[in-house]
N, C-alpha and C positions, 0 to 999 in steps of 0.2 A: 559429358566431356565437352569442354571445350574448344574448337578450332579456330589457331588464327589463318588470317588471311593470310596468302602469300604476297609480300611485297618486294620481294627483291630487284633492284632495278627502278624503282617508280619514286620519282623524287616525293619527298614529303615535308616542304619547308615548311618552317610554323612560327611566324612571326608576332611580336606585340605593339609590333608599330615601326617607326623609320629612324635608322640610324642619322644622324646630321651627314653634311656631305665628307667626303673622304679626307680632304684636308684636318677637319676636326679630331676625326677620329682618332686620325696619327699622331695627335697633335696629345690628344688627351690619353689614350697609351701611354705614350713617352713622355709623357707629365707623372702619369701613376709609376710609369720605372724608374724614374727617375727622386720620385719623391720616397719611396718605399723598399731600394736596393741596396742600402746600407743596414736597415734592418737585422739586426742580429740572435735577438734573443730566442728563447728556446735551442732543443737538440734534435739533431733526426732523429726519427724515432728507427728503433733498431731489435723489436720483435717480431719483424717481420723482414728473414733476410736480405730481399729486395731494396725493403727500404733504406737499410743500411748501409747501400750502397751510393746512396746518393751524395753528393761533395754539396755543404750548407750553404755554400758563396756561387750555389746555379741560382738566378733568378730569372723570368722570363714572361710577358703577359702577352697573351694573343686574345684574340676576339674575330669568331668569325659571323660571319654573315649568311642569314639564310639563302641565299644567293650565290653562296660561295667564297666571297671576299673574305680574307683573312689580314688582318691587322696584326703585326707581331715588332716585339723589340725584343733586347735579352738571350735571353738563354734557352730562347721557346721552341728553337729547333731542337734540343735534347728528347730522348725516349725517356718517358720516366714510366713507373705504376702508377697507373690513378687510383688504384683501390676500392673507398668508400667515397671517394669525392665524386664518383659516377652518379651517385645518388643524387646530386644537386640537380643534374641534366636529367633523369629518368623520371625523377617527381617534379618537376618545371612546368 
């Protein structure tokens, strides 16, 4: 049997290196929202009822910082399901 550690509480940043300074950052977010929010094609996907809920004209990118810093434009204050897209961050 397996046991994990208890980590609750203990920060665990894990970075792959240095964002550029904060200026940039903002700069290049609201480059990508701005270049990528008229995007239209495809449909929500709607077999799964949550999904279905979502309205196709939300867009929103955020980026945060192992540090805490969060970068956001859009619609990125919205709740949404992340689903399967957790998977990107859990195998990273």
């Amino acid at each position: 049997m397996t046991v994990e550690p208890d980590v609750a509480g203990v920060e665990q940043p894990v970075s792959t290196g240095e964002l550029p300074g904060w200026k940039r950052v903002e700069d290049l977010v609201t480059a990508a929202h701005d270049r990528y929010r008229g995007v239209d094609d495809g449909d929500v996907a709607d077999y799964i009822p949550i999904l279905a809920e979502a309205d196709p004209r939300w867009f929103g990118i955020a980026v945060a910082e192992t540090a805490g810093a969060v970068h956001a434009v859009g619609d990125s204050d919205r709740e949404f399901s992340i689903q399967s897209i957790s998977k990107a961050a859990l195998r990273s």
